[in-house]
Structures are given as structure tokens and as C-alpha cells.
N, C-alpha and C positions, 0 to 999 in steps of 0.2 A: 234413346233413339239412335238407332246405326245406318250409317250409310253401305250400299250390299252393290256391289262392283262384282258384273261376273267376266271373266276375260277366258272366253270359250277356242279363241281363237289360234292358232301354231303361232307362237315368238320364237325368230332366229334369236342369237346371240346377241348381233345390233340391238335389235328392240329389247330384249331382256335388262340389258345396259343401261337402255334410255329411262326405262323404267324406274329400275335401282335409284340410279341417278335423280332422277324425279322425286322417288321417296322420300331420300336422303335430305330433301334441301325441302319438302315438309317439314310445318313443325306439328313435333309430336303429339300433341294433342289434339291435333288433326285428324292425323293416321290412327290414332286412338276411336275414332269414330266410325274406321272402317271397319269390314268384313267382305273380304277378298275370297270370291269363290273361283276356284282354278282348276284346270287339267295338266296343269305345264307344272310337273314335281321342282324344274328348275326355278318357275316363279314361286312358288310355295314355299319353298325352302330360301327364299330372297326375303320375302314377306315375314318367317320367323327370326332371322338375322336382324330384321328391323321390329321384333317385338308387337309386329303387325298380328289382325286378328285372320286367320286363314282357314280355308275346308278345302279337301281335294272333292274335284267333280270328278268321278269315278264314270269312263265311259265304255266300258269295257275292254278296253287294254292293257294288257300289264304293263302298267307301268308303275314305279318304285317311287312310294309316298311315307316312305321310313322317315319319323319323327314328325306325322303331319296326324294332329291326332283324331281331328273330326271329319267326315265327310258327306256326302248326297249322293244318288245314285243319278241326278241329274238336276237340270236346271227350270223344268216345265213343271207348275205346282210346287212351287217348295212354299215348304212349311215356314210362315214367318213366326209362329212362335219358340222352334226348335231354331233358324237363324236366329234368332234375338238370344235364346238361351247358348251357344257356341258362343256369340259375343260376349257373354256375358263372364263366362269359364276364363276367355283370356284377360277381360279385365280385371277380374278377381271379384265378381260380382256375384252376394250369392246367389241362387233359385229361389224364387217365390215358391214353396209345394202345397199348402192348402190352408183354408182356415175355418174357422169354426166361427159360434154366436162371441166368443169372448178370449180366442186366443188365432193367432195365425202362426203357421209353421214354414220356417226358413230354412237355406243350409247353413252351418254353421263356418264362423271364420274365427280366426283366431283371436278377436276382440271381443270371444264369447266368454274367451278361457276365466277372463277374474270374476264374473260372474257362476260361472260353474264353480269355481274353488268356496265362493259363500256357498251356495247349494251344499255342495259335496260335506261342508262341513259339518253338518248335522252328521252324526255317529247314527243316525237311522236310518239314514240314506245309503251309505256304504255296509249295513248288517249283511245283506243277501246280494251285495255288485263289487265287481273293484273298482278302488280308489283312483283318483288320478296320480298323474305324478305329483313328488315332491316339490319336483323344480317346474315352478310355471314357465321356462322358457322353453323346457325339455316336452310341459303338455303343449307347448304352442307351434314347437317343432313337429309335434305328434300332427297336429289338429291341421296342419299344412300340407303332410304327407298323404294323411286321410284324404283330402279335396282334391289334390293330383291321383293318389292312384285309385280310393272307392267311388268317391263323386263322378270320377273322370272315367272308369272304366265301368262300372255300373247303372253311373246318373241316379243312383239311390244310394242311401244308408241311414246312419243317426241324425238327425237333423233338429233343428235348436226353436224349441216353443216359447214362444213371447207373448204377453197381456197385449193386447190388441190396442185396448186403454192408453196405457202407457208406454207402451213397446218395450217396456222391460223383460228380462230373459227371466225364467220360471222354470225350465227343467228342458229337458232332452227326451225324443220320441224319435222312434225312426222304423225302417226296416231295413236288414242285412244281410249277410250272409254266412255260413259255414261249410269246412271243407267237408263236415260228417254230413253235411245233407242237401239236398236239392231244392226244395223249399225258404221261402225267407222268414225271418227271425224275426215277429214285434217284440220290440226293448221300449223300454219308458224310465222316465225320472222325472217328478213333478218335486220341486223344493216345500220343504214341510210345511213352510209357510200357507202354501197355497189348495194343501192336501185336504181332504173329507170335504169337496165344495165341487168334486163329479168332474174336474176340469181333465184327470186322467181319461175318463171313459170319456168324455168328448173330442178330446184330439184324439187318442188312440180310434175311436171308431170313425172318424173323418179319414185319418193313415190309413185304414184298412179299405175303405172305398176309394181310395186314391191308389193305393195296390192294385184295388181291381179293375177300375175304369182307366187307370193312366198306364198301368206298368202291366197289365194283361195275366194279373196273377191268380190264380185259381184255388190255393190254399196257404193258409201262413200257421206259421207255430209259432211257438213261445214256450221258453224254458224257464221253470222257475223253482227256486229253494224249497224242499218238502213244506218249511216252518211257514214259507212266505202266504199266511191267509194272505192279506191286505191283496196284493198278484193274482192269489186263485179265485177271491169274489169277483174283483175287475173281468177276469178273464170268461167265467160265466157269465157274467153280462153281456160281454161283445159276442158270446156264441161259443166258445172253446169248447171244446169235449178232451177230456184226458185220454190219452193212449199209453201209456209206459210209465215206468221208470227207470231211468235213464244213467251213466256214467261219464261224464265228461271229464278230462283231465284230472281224472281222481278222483272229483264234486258228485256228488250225487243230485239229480233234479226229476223234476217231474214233467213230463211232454206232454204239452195239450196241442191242439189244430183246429185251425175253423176251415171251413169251404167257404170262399168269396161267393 
């Protein structure tokens, strides 16, 4: 639950002050509850100093919102699920993105990673993907940088599927991107455990309706290993149709697409 303070209004300097001052002498788990919508770049950037959660109201002025990362194009009808979700970005909280009869799908944080290292460790898992890093602190670094810059500038990518049951972590599903194409990228990884029981083609075909009902996308691909059957019956099932064969960074694959 966030508390959503909009402050539409011109602050001199005095007031800018008082403000600060104000914050300051909150305590921070207070301010932790906010989500400060602003036009004033000087309160915004007061608000990040204090690790506050903040959106520029963008009113058409140029004015200069360098390091303010999220914003609204105004304050009439705003979306309380996209404010909740901004608040969420600065707490470190991941996205709910969808779920199915027996898995739900999250973003992933970095208290995903020692479960992905059991996944991963199956040598049939990594035949046709690469591996993680070696150094799990170097994937956790990885897995942090991913949430600021793909989460943050996209609002999509790889995202971490859990037993609904148990909430335990089971594999990696998502959509992405590349700089070879304009189109996004379905990727999957279910742990072997969990394999030949259709939980792939379930999340994956939930992803793909969440592409097109949430994220407005009209076709998705997917790349896969000539060898990789197990990828190419999945990908029949959701709709794929093969188009090419393809060259990636040396790799050879084969390019299917579906139309949402």
C-alpha cells in the first residue's frame, strides 16, 4: 500500500527547504511509503537524495528531469496500477506479470540466483543455452544490473516462474530483446524436475498473451538449436511457424514467429 502526494504547485526556495527539512526528520520507513508525484525537477531530485519514491509530472515544459527515472503525462486519471508498480521499482519490489492454473510468473531478484544455480545444474539444461556465471556473486551482480537497466527501461524481459503450490522457483520464462531485431524474443527454462508435465507450454502461452494484451505486441520469435526438438514441438504448439535459418554470433539457429 502507497501513499501518492501530488505537489502540482510552483515551490520557491523557502518552501523547497521546508520540505527537505521535513523529510529529513521522517523516519524512513515512513517515507518509504510514499510516492511523490512532482513538476518541480528541484523537488525531485530532493526526493532521490532522500531515497524517496518520485515521478516527474511532465506538463509540457521543458524542464530538465535528468536522473528522475519514471513519469506521467499528468495528474487527472492516473493509473493506480502503474503508480503502485513505480513504487514498487524503487522499493525493490518485484512485478507480479501473470499466472497460470499451477505456476505464477514474477520478476526476478537476486534471491533467485541459488535457485537458478540448482536448475542450471542439470547438463541438459545448459546443452542448447548459456550457463550462468561461475561466481554467484558476479550472477547476482548480473541479476541487479538486469532490474535497473532491462526491467527499468523496458518494464519487460526474463522473468522467474514459481509453483504457485509452494512458491518455489522452477525455471525462467520471459520476453526480450535483441539489437538484430525489432520483434521480442520468447526464452524459457523449466528445471528438469518439473519437465514433460506441459508446465512449459503453460507459462509460455500465458507470456505470450501478456505480450499481447499488456505490452501491445503483435509478433514474437524465438530462437532455437537446429538439435533442440524438445523447443521446436513446444513452439508448434503455441503457433510458431519457422521462417529461416539463421546466424548468430557464430551459432547457428533456427527462426520461428508467431502473430499475437
Amino acid at each position: 500500500m502507497i501513499t501518492k502526494i501530488i505537489l502540482e504547485e510552483e515551490l520557491n526556495t523557502e518552501e523547497l527547504q521546508k520540505l527537505e527539512i521535513l523529510f529529513k526528520e521522517t523516519q524512513q520507513d515512513i517515507l518509504n511509503d510514499f510516492l511523490i508525484l512532482t513538476d518541480s525537477p528541484e523537488l525531485a531530485r530532493i526526493c532521490r537524495k532522500l531515497d524517496m519514491a518520485v515521478a516527474a509530472v511532465l506538463s509540457g515544459e521543458d524542464k530538465d528531469f535528468t536522473g528522475i527515472s519514471y513519469a506521467v503525462a499528468g495528474t487527472d486519471d492516473l493509473d493506480k496500477g502503474y503508480l503502485e508498480r513505480i513504487w514498487q521499482r524503487y522499493r525493490g519490489i518485484p512485478w507480479d506479470i501473470c499466472e497460470t492454473a499451477r505456476c505464477f510468473v514474477r520478476e526476478t531478484t537476486p534471491e533467485d540466483v541459488e535457485s537458478f544455480y540448482r536448475i542450471y545444474s542439470d547438463k541438459s539444461i545448459t546443452a542448447y543455452m548459456e550457463n550462468l556465471f561461475e561466481d554467484r556473486d558476479e550472477e547476482k551482480r548480473y541479476i541487479r544490473d538486469y532490474i535497473e537497466k532491462v526491467y527499468g527501461f523496458y518494464g519487460f524481459g526474463m522473468w522467474t516462474v514459481c509453483l504457485k503450490e509452494t512458491g518455489e522457483v522452477i525455471g525462467r520464462a520471459g520476453l526480450s530483446m535483441r539489437e538484430e531485431f525489432e520483434e521480442p524474443e520468447l526464452g524459457y527454462v523449466i528445471g528438469e524436475k518439473w519437465q514433460r508435465r506441459g508446465i512449459a507450454e503453460e507459462v509460455c502461452r500465458e507470456i505470450l498473451a501478456y505480450g499481447r494484451d499488456e505490452l501491445g505486441f503483435e509478433q514474437v520469435r524465438a530462437l532455437m538449436h537446429p538439435e533442440n526438438k524438445a523447443s521446436k514441438r513446444l513452439c508448434g504448439k503455441l503457433g510458431f511457424c519457422y521462417k529461416a535459418e539463421i546466424t548468430l554470433d557464430g551459432e547457428l539457429y533456427d527462426l520461428y514467429t508467431v502473430e499475437l
